[in-house]
N, C-alpha and C positions, 0 to 999 in steps of 0.2 A: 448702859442697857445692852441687853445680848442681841443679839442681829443676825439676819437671815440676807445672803445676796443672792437674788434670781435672776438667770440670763437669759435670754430670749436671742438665740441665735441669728444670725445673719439668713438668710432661705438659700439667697443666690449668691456662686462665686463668681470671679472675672469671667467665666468662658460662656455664663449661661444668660441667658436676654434680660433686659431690664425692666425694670414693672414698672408700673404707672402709679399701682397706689398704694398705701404704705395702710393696713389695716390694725387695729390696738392690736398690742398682743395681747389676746383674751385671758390666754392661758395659763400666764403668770398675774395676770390682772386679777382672775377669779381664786387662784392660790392666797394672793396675800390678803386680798379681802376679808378672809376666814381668821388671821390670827388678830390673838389680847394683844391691841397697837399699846398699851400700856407696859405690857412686858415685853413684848419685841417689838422693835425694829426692823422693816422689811426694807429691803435695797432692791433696786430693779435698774439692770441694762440691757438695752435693747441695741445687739449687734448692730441692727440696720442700719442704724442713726450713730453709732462710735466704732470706730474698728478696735472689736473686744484684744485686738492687740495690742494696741497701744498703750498709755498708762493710764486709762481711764479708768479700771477696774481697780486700781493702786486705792482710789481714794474709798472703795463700797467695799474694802475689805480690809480687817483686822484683826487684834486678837481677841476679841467681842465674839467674832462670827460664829456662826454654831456652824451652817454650812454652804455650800454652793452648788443650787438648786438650777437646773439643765433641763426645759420645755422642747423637746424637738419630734418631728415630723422624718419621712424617710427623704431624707431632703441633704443639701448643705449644709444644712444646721446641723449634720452626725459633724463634718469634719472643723467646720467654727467652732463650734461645744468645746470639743477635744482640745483644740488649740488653744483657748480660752483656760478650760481645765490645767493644760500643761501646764501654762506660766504661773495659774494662781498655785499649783502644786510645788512648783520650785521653791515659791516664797513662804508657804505653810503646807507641809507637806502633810503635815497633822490633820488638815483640814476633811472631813465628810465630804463627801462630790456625789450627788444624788441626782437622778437622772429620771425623768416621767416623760409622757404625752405619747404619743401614738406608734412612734417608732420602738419606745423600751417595753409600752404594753403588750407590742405583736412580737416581741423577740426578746423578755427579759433577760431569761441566760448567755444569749450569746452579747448580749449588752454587758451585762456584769464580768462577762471575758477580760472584757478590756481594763486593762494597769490605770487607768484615770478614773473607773468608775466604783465608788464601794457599795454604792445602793442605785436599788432600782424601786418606783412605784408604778405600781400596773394598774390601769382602770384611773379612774377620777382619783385625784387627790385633795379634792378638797377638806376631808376630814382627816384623811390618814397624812399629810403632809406635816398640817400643825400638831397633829399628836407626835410622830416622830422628831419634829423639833421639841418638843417638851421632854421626848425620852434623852434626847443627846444632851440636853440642858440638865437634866438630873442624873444624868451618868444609868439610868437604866439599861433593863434588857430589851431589843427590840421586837423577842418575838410574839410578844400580844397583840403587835401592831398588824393589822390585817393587810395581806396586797402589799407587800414587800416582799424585794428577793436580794438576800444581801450575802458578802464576807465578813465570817465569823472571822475570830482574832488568829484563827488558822487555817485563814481563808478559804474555808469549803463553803462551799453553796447552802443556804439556808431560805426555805419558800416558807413564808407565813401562809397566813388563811384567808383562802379567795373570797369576798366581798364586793362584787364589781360594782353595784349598783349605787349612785348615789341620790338621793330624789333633792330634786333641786329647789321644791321650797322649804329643803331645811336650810339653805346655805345661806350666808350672811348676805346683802345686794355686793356686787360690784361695786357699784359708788364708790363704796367705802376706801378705793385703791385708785380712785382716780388720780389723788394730789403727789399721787409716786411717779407719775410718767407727767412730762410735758404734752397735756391733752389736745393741742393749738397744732401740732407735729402727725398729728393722726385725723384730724377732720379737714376734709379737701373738696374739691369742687367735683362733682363727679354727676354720670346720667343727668345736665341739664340741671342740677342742683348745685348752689352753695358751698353748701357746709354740712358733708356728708360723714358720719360717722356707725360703727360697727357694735352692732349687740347680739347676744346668744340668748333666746330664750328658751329653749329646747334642744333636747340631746336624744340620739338614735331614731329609727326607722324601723316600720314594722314590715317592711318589705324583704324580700330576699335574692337581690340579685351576685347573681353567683363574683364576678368580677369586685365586689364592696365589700372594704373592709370592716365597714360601719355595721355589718351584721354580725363578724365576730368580736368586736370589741362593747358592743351592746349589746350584745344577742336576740337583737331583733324587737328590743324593748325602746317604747317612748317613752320620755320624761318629760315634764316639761312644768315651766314657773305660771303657776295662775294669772290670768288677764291682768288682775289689779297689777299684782306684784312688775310686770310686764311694762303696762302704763305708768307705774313708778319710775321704772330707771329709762323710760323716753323721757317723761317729763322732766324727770333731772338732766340731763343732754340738753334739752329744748330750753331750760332755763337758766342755768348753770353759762352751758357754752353754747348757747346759740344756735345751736344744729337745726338743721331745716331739712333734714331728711335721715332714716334708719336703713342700713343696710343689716336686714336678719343673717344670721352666719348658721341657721338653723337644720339640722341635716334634712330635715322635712317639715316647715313650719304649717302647714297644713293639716294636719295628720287629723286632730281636735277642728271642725270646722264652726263647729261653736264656738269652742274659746278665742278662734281670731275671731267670728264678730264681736265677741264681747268685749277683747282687748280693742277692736274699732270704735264702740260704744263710749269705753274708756276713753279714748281722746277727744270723742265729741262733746260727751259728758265736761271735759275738762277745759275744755276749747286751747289746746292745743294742735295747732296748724301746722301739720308734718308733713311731709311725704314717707312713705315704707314700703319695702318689698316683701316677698317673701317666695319659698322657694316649695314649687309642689309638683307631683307625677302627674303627666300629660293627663291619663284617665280620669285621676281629682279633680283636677282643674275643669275637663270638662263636665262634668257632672254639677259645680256650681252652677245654679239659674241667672238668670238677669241679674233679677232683684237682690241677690245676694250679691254681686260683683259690685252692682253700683253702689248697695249699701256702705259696704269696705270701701271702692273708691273715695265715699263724703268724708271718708275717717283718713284720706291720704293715700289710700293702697293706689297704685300707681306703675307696678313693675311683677313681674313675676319671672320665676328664673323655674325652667326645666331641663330634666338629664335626661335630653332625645337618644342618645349613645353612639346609634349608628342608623343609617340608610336602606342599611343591609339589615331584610327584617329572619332572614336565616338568622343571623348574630343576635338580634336581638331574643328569637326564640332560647339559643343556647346558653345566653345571659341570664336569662329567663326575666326581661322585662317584658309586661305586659300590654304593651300599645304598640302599634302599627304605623306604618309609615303617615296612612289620613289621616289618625288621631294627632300625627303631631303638627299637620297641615293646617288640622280645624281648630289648632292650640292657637296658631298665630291667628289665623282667619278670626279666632275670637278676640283675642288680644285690640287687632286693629279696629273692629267691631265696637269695643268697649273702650278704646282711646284709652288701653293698655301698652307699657314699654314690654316685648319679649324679650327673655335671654335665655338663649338655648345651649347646653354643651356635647360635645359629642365626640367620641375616640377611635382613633383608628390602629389598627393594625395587629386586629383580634387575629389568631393563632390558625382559624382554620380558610379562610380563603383573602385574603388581606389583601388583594390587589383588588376583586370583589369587593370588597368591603369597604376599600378608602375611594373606590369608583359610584358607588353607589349611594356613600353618605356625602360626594362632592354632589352628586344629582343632586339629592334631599335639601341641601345649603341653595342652591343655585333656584331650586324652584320656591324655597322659604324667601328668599330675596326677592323674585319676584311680586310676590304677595303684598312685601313688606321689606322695602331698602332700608329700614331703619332697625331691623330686629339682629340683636345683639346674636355673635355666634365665636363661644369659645371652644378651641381644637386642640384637643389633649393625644398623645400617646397613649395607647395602653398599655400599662407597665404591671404586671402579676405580683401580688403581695400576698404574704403569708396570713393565713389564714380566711381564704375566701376556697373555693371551690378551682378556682383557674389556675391558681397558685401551683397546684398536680397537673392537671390539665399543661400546663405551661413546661413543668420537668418530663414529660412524655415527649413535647415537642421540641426536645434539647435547650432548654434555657440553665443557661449555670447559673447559682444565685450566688451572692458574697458570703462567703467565709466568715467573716470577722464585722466585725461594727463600723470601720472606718468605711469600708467598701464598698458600705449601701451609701452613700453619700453622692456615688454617680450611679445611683439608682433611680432614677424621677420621668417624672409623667414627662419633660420636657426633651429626652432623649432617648433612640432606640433600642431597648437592653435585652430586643429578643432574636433570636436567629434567625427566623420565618420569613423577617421580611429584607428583600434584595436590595442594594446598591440601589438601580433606578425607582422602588417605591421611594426610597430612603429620601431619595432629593424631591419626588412629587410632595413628600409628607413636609417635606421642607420650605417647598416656598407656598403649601399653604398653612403652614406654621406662623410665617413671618406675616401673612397676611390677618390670620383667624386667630393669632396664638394667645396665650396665656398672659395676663398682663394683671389680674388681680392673685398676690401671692401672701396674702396672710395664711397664715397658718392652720384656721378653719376655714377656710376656703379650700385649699391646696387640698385638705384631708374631703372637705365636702365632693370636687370635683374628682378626685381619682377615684373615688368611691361611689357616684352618681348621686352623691348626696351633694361637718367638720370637726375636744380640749382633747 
């Protein structure tokens, strides 16, 4: 049978901090879940757990293989990929090396630059992934396939037809890809829970903050999988493997405030006994009544995760989010109120007053702990990504961006890559890094959080 091997990058190298928790990778999880398991074969490794150097990729590749399919993020994972890519190239140089998710979406051509890569897909691949393995399998042509940008056989640039959009209850469930990855390797004890594991039920935001990349690779549109559908694939976690609590990976699982009571309904309905979070803008969240908080509580809801940003509510106008410093005060005040877990994220070292601004959102943390010693607070870098509004903003203010594909690899939320801010912020931002820093680094997360929102 012909076979498909997808990698899931490694996030972090030796020099960058260590994470705590090791999230599925969605993003090749939800690729293979789409193909006829009768006619392919899907292979899946995951950097995190083998060093893609090794000879562990020796055994998930053949002369079977159609090709070797690259999930990455503007992360580590551009220079693991690569690395990865080279060895298997040496061994079958013949091979496809296909490359998606968030980093080839926002930069397909200067991705397709690169000598290791021959294709690129833009946007969700869920449909367009398994067609273009059915084209390399019957030696077709690939430009019917939409949201591809590849090398022809003389290697110039070829863009199919943009299609970004995929609506997610056409896609096959998840599930169906769980028994490719060691599931026991990704559920862990986390927030006071057991046996905590990772699901996406919705994709994009209908917000517009200037800083988020999640508006241009969605364009500002939500999707998202109906309640029932939703309640399917907890249920399955909850019985299958035991899970005792969902971490949503949601860019905005709020958005529909219906459909999460409904999916709430669903587990009562069902009497499954979970815990789940979900993730909403300070303004939403206040605007739910009692009665609806506590309804969702009977259904498990237990945690909620907001992108406060900054302290500095100048930045926050320029950003253009729309809550103010009280509303994020009254966020927690509610929280504690409702015998709610908070988890707040927030960035510093926005462009126009950054010592302002990492002074003012250290205020904001210091008086949220007050409130509440128990509310969760993670502390990103602002790092400017193409295709958001700061991105120029950010070339005005002399930031050089990388050239080439490899380059962005020490590009990330977790290091300073803009010139605005001094030697001594550098070290303030540093030790409260270590203190506040970043410690959940799945793949929609990382995309969720750089983007105040995460495939």
């Amino acid at each position: 049978m012909k076979n498909v091997f997808l990698y899931y990058p490694r996030i972090k190298g030796e020099a960058d901090s260590s994470s705590l928790y090791l999230g599925l990778p969605l993003s090749v999880l939800a690729l293979a879940a789409q193909f006829d398991q009768d006619r392919f074969e899907v292979r899946i490794l995951d950097g995190r757990l083998s060093d893609g150097l090794s000879e562990t990729w020796r055994e998930l590749v053949d002369d079977e293989t159609l090709c070797l399919g690259i999930s990455a993020i503007t992360s580590y994972q551009i220079r693991d990929g690569l690395n990865l890519c080279r060895n298997v190239k040496e061994a079958f140089p013949e091979l496809k090396v296909v490359w998606g998710g968030w980093h080839p979406s926002l930069m397909p051509v200067q991705t397709l630059k690169h000598d290791l890569v021959d294709i690129v897909i833009t946007h969700q691949g869920e449909f367009t992934f398994p067609a273009l393995v059915s084209c390399l399998d019957e030696g077709r042509d690939l430009e019917s396939i939409p949201n591809l940008v590849y090398k022809d056989s003389d290697r110039n640039v070829i863009s199919t037809a943009s299609k970004p959009f995929v609506n997610l209850a056409d896609t096959l469930p998840i599930e169906r890809a769980y028994h490719l990855v060691n599931m026991n390797k990704y559920i862990q004890p986390l927030w006071g829970n057991k046996r905590v594991a990772g699901y996406e039920s919705s994709r994009g935001c209908p917000y517009a903050c200037k800083f988020c990349s999640i508006s241009s690779v969605y364009r500002r549109k939500w999707n998202a999988l109906p309640p029932e559908r939703v309640a399917d694939g907890v249920e399955w976690l909850y019985r299958n493997y035991q899970v005792d609590a969902i971490h949503f990976y949601d860019n905005n699982f709020f958005v529909d405030s219906r459909r999460s009571m409904e999916f709430g309904s669903e587990l009562v309905k069902r009497g499954i006994d979970i815990k789940w979070d979900g993730t909403a803008v300070a303004e939403q969240f206040l605007r739910f009544s009692d009665e609806y908080i506590e309804k969702l509580k009977r259904s498990g809801f237990y945690r909620v995760i907001v992108g406060a940003e900054s302290g500095d509510e100048d930045v926050l106008r320029k950003i253009n989010k729309r809550h103010n410093n009280e509303q994020i005060v009254q966020t927690v005040k509610k929280c504690v109120h409702h015998g709610l877990q908070a988890s707040l994220s927030f960035m510093v070292g926005f462009p126009w007053e950054p010592e302002k601004d990492f002074h003012e959102t250290v205020k904001l943390i210091e008086t949220l702990k007050r409130i509440d010693s128990s509310v969760e607070i993670l502390l990103f870098i602002f790092s400017p990504y193409l295709g958001t509004p700061l991105y120029d903003i950010a070339l005005e203010y002399g930031t050089i961006y990388p050239e080439c594909l490899e380059e962005w690899a020490d590009f990330t939320y977790e290091r300073v890559n803009t010139p605005w801010i001094s030697d001594p912020l550098k070290r303030k931002i540093g030790r409260y890094l270590s203190f506040f820093g970043t410690k959940d680094l799945s793949e929609t997360a990382a995309a969720f959080f750089k983007g105040g929102d995460g495939n």
